[in-house]
N, C-alpha and C positions, 0 to 999 in steps of 0.2 A: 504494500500500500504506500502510494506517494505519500509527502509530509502535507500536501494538498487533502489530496482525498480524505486523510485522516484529519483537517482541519475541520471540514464537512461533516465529518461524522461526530465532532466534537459538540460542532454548531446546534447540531441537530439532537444531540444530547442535553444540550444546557449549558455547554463548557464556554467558556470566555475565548475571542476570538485574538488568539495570541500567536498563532504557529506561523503567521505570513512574515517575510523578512522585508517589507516594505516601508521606505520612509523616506519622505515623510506616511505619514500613516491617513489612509484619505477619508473622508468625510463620510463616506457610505460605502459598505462592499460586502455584496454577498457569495462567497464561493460554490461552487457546482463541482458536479462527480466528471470525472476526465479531465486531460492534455490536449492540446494544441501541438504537433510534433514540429521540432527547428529542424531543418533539413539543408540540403543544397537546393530545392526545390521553392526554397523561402522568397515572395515577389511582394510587393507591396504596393496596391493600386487606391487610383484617387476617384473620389466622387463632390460635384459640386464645387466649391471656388478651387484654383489653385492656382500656386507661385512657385514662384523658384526657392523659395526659403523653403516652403514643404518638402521639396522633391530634395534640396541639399541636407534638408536634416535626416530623413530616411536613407538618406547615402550614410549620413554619420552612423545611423543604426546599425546599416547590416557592415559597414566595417569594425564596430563593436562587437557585433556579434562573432564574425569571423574572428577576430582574436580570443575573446571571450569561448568559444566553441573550438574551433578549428577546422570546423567545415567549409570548404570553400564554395559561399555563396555569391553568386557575381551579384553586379551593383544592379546589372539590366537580366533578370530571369528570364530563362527563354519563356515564351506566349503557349502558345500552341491551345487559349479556351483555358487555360488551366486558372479556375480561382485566387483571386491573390489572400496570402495568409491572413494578407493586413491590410483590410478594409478599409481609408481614411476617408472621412465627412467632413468639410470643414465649410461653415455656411458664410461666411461673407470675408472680406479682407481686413486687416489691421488697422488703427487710426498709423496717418503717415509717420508720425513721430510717436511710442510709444507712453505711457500715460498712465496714469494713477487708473484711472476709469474704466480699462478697457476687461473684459471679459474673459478670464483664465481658465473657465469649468471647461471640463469634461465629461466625456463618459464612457467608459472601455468596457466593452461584451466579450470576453473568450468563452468561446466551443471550439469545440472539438476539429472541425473544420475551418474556422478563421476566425478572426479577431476583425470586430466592426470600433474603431474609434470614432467618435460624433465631438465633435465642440462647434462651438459658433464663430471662432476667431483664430488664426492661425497660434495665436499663442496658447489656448486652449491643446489643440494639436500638439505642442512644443512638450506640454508638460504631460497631456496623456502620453507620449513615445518616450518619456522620462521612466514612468510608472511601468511600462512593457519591459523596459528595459532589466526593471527591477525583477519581473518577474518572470525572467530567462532561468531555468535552473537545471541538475542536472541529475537525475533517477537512473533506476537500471534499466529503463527503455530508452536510455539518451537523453538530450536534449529537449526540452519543452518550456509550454507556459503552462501554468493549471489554468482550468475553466473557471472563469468569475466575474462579474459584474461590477464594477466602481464605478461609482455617481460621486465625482470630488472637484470641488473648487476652494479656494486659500479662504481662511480668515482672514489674513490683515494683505493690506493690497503694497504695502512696503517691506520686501524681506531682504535686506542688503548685508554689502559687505566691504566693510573700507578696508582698503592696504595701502601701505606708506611706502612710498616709492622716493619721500627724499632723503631719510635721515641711513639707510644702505638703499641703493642704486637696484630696482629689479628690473630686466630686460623685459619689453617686449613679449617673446615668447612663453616666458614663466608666467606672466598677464594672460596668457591665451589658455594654458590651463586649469589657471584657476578659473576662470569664465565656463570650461567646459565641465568642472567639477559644481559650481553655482546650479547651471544648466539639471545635473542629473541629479539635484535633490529640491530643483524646484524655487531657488533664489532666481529674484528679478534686480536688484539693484547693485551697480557695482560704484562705491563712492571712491573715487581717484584724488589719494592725498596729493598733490602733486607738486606740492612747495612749503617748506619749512625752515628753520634754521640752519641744514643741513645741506639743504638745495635745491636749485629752484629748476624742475625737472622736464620743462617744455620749450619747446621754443614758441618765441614771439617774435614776426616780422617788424611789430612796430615798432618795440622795443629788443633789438635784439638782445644787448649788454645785459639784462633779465639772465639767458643760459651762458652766454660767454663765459660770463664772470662770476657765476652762481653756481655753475652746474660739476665743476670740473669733467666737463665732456660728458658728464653723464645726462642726456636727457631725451625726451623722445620728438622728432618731427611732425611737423603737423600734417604730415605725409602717412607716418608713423600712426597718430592719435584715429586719424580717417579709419583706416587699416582695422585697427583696435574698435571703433565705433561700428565697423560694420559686420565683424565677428562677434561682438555683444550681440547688434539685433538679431543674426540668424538665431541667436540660442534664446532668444526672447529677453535680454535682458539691457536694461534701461544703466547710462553712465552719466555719472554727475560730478562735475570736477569741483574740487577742494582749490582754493587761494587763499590761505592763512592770513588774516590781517585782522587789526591793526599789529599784533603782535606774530610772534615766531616768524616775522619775518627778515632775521639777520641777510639771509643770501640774495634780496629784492637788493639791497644797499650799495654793494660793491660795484655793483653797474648804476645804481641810482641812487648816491647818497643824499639829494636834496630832499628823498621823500622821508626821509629818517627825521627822530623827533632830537638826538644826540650828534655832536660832531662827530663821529667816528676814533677813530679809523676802522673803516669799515671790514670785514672779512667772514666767510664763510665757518658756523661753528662747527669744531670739530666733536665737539662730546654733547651728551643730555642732560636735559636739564631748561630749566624755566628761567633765559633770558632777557637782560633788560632792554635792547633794541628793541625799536617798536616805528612805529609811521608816526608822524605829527599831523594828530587830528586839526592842526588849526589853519595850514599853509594849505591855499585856495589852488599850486599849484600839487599837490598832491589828490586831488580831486578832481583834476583834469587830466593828469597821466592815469587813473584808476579809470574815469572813463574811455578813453582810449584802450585800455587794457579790455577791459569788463565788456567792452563791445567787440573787440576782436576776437576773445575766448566765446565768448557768448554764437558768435557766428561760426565758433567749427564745434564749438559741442549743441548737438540739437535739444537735447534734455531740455523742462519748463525750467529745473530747478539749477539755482547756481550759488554752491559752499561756498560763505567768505570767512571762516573758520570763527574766529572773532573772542578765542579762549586763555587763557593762560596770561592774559598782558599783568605784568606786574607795579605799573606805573611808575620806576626812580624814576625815569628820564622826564615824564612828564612833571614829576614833583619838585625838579631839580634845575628847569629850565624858568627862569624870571616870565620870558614874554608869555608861556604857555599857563603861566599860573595869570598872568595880565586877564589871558583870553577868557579863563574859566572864569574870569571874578568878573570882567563885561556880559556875559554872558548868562550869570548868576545861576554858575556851577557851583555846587559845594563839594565836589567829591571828581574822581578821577573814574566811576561807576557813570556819573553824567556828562563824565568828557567821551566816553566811548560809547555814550546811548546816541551823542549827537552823532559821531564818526558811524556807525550801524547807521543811522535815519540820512545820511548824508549817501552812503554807498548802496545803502537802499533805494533809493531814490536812481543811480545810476542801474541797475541791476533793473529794475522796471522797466526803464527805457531802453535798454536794450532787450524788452521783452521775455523777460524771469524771471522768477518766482525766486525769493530768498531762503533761505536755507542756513542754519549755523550752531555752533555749541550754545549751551543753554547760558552764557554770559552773555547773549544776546537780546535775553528776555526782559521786553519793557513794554509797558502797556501802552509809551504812544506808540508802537509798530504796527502796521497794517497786518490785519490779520491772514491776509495770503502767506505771510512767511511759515516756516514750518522751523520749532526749536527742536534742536537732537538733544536728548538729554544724557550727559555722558556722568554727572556729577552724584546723580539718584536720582529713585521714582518719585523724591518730592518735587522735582522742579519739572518731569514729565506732567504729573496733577497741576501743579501750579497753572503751566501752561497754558493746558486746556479747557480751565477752569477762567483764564484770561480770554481765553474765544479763540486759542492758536492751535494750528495741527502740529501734532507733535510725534518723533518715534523718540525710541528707545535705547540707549546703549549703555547705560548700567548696565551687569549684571553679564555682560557679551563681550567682554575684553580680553581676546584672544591671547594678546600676551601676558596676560597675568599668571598664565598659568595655572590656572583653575580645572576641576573634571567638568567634564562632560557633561553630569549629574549636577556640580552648581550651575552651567549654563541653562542646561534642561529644564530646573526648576523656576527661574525668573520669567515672568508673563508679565507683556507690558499692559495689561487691565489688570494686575497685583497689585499687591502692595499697595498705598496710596492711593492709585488708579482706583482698585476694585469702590472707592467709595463717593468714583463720580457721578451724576450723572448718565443715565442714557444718551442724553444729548451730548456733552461732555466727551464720555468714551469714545462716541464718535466721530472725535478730534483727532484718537491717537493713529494713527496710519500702520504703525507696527514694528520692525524694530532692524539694528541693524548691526551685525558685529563688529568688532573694530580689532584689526592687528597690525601696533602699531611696529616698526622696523628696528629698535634701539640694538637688540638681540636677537636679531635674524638678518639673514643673508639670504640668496637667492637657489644656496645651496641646503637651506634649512628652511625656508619659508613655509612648502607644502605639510610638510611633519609638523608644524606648529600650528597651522590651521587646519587638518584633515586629521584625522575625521570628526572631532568635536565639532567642527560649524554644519553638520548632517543632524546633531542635536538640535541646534540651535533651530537648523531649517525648517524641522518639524513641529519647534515650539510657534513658530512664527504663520505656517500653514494650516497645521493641524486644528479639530475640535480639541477644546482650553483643557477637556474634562482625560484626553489623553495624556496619562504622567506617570504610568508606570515607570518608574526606572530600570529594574531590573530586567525590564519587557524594551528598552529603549536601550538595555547596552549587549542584548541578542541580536536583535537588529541593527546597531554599530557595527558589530565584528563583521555584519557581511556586507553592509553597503561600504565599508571600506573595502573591501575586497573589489566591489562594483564600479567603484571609484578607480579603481587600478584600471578596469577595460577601460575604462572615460578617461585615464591619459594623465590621470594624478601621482604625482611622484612621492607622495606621502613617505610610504613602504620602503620605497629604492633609496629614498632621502637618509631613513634609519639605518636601513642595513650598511649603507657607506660608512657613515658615521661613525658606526660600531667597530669597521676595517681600518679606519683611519687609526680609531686608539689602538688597536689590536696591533698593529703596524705589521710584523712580519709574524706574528705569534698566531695563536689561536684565536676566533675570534669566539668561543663558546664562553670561558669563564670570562668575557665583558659582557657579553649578554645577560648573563645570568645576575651580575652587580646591576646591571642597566635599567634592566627589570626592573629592579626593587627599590630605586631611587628616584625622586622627582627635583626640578628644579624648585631653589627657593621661591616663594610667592610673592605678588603682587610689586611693590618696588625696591625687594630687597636686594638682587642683582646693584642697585646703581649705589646702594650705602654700603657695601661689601669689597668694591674696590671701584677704579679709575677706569671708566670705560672712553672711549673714544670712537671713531668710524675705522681707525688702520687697528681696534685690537681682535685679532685670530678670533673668530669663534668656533675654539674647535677640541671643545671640551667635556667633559663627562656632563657637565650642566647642560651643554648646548647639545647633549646629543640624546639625554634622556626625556622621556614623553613628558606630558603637559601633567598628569594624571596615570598612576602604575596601575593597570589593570592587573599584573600581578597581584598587588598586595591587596586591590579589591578582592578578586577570587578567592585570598588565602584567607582575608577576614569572615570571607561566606564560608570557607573552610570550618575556619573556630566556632562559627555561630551555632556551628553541625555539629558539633562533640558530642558524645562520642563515635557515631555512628561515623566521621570523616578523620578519624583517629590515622589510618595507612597512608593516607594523601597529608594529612598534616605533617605527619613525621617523615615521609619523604623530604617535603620541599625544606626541612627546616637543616634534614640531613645535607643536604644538598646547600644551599648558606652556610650551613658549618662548613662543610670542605673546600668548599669556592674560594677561597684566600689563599689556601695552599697553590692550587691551580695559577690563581692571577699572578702570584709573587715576581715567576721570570718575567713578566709584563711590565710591572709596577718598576722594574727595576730598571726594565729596557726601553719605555716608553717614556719621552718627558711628558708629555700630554696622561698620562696616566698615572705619574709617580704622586702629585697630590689627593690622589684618591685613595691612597694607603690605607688613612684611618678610616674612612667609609668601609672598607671592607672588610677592615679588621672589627669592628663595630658590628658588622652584620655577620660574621661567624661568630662575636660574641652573645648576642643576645638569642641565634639559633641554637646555642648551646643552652641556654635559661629556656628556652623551649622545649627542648629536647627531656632537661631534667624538671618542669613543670609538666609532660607526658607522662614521667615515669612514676611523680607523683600521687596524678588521677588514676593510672593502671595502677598502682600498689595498696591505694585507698587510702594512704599515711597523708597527713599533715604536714608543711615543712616548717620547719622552724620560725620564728619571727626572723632570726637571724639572715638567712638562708631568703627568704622576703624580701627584707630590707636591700639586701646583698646586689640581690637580683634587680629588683627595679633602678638600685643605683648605675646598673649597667645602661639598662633603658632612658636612664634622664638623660645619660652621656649621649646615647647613641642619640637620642631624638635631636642634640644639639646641628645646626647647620654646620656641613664641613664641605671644602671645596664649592659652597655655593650649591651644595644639594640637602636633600632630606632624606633618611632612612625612611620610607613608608610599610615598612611590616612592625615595623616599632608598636602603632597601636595596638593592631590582634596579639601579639607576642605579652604586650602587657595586659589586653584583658586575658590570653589563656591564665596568664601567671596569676590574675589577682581572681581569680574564677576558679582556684583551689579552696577550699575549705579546708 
């Protein structure tokens, strides 16, 4: 019996409908008895409107599939009357420019004979052929789909995802991945940081000295961004460029120091951190070069919406400068909060007229702003409520910060109607649009980028499209393990990213006892990486921190381990055997590897405390009590080892100490 069929017979029992590996997880779906067979014979025909976007993304498919399978399916199946497997319905065309508004549902029929996809808009299309894709799998008949029925459309109409392209440099092509990773869990929005203290990542015809001088060659053509714009639409998804200002804009300077509110000397910053550069809200010609700017970007990105970041400004310069404190007291500013409300209503104001909608961090938020802007709220769900309780559309990015290094499971559970939210209005809620990840570059390269956002942002996807009332977790990281796998046919280097990683430190050695340390270690969180030492853009990332996951699903498993005692007694005392010895193994590593010799005590820490496990098993099997001593002993091992070392965490630390204190 397939794991289908058996879902069906679950269904039909009363059982909760959990066995499907799809996700996001859709809206309605009921399964049926039988396959759909994948063959070489696989064709895919159209009914009703079509375009070339259709017929290009259905090429993407069955060269997914072909890899995915290994069947060689051609792109053009031969005819010969022969039904197509894959039915498409697609009732009318797209608005020209894609848009909050437009219609995403679906509806996918599998029998046994073909599969009828129906939507009303090509994007509808985009994201049923997402969900097929999902449900490619592979039984002892071969290759199939199971029979089943989804009725699914998103909850929230903004499901994005920013990446920081100035503070390390990501090329072009790695951009085209992550879009086609977006694509296959169903994100629409991709927000393009494209300028920061670190570099200013485009080119401008008007202003060229912008990348000259900003970019250190790194940035992309407006040849390039077209390029990029028209690979987003195929896959259905909408680009909204980011322009940091009035602050984080060191790298604007150097080519243009009279828009600075400080004499300089101006230069590109090399490390992070909340810089006092900034634009001088008061000079009338800095308002003129913005327009100029805002109109030229405005015309090669089509999006309504256009980022002027407007976060992080920390005011010395303006507090420090006589004429700029003059303006604010003519003005009858009291605060450096009302010097930047004017600078937002003044750029606002150009951003209109070049016909777009504003967009920005929630330092933005002030009630004279016209209520078309939309506030991102990065700080918390209080200033998301606030917002939209002010009359603004608002998304979300609390809770979504990819580089914090958070599970899956914290991402999974933040809903941007939570929190706060949950106690607005109906009207109100109807403000929020929905939410949007954020990973920002401090600590990532283009060699580590995909491993730090994949697969945790397939959580996220799911929190942003799915029914609110889906939250299983434990049901949400069965379904991880394989849409990353899925994510691999769609072109995502997540996987290849790690495994490198791990050869790197390995260097000529084994790479098994690093794996098994790797496992079991996470990077430190949130922004302890930047108090821990001196980072800068020339320093290597290429280290045990930079190479272990965001979140150890080992040490999840081994905690679902301990919560099983005794009945998971032979699996625990495995894995714990296995950390005890692992030190011995790593040693000629440790000794041979400079990239690995700081991770000594990590590893000696983790044979340590596997040892305190080993002898709180023997404990429980013996039915004796241990000593207070013997207790004491022991968890003292555990406070050491939970300490940060090398810029990591021991995360079996927790289970290890409840086994221990879960002796009587």
């Amino acid at each position: 019996m397939s794991k289908w069929l058996f879902f069906a017979s679950m269904l039909a029992a009363g059982w909760p409908a959990e066995a499907h590996n799809l996700m996001p997880v859709p809206a309605k779906m009921t399964p049926g008895q039988g396959r759909l067979a994948i063959d070489a014979s696989f064709r895919v025909g159209f009914e009703g409107y079509q375009e070339a976007r259709l017929k290009d993304a259905t090429a993407r498919l069955v060269r997914q599939l072909v890899r995915q399978t290994g069947i060689p399916i051609p792109l053009e199946a031969p005819g010969g009357g022969t039904p197509a497997a894959l039915l498409i319905h697609c009732g009318r065309a797209s608005d020209t420019v894609q848009n909050l508004r437009e219609d995403e549902s679906y509806r996918l029929r599998v029998t046994a004979g073909q599969t009828q996809l129906t939507a009303p808009t090509p994007l509808g299309v985009l994201r049923g052929l997402a969900t097929f894709a999902q449900l490619v799998e592979l039984d002892a008949q071969g290759f199939g789909v199971p029979t089943v029925e989804i009725v699914d459309s998103p909850r929230f109409a903004w499901r994005g995802l920013m990446i920081d392209v100035a503070r390390h440099w990501i090329p072009l092509e790695v951009l085209k991945r992550h879009l086609d990773g977006m694509a296959a869990v169903k994100l629409n929005v991709f927000h393009w940081h494209l300028s920061d203290d670190q570099g200013f990542r485009i080119e401008s015809r008007k202003f060229p000295k912008l990348q000259q001088m900003g970019s250190d060659g790194h940035y992309f053509t407006q040849q390039q961004v077209r390029e990029l714009l028209a690979y987003a639409r195929e896959r259905g998804i909408r680009v909204v460029p980011e322009f940091d200002m009035p602050g984080h804009t060191s790298a604007w300077f150097p080519g243009y120091p009279e828009l600075a509110a400080g004499p300089g000397p101006h230069e590109i910053e090399r490390s992070w951190g909340i810089f006092d550069p900034c634009m001088d809200p008061t000079r009338e010609e800095v308002y003129r070069f913005l327009d100029g700017f805002i109109g030229e970007m405005a015309a090669l990105f089509p999006d309504e919406y256009f980022h002027i970041g407007g976060d992080e400004v920390n005011g010395k310069l303006w507090d420090s400068a006589p004429r700029i404190a003059e303006f604010k007291r003519q003005h009858g500013m009291r605060s450096n909060e009302d010097l930047q409300a004017y600078f937002t209503r003044r750029v606002q104001a150009l951003v209109r007229k070049h016909g777009k909608k504003m967009i920005g961090w929630d330092e933005i938020l002030h009630p004279d702003l016209p209520k078309d802007i939309v506030v991102q709220s990065w700080r918390g769900p209080q200033g998301l409520a606030q917002a939209a309780r002010q009359g603004f559309r608002a998304i979300l990015s609390n809770g979504y910060y990819l580089d914090l290094m958070h599970s899956a499971a914290d991402h999974y559970l933040v809903d941007p109607l939570g929190g706060a939210a949950s106690e607005l209005t109906a009207e109100q809620k109807g403000r929020i649009l929905g939410g949007e990840a954020c990973m920002w570059m401090e600590y990532a390269t283009e060699r580590s980028v995909d491993a730090r956002i994949w697969p945790r942002m397939a959580a996220i996807a799911e929190r942003l499209w799915s029914p609110q009332e889906v939250r299983d977790v434990a049901d949400m990281y069965r379904r991880l393990a394989a849409v990353s796998r899925e994510l691999d046919w769609a072109g995502v280097d997540h996987q290849w990213q790690y495994e490198q990683a791990l050869e790197r430190l390995a260097g000529e050695g084994p790479v098994e006892p690093v794996r098994v340390l790797a496992e079991v270690v996470e990077p430190i969180k949130n922004y302890g990486r930047g108090q821990a030492r001196k980072y800068t853009q020339q320093t290597p990332l290429n280290r045990l921190v930079d190479t272990a996951q965001p979140a150890s699903d080992r040490a999840r498993e081994f905690s679902e381990l301990v919560e099983r005692l005794p009945a998971s007694e032979a699996d625990v005392r495995r894995w714990l055997m296995l950390w005890r010895d692992n030190d011995a193994r790593l040693q000629p590593l440790l000794r041979n590897s400079a990239l690995l010799a700081e991770a000594a005590p990590v590893s000696a820490n983790l044979a340590a405390v596997a040892v305190a496990g080993l002898e709180a098993l023997e404990y429980r099997q013996s039915g004796r009590a241990p000593s207070t001593a013997w207790r004491q002993e022991k968890l003292g091992v555990l406070d050491r080892a939970a300490a940060p070392q090398a810029e990591v965490l021991l995360s079996v630390v927790p289970p290890i100490r409840k086994l221990i204190q879960s002796i009587q």
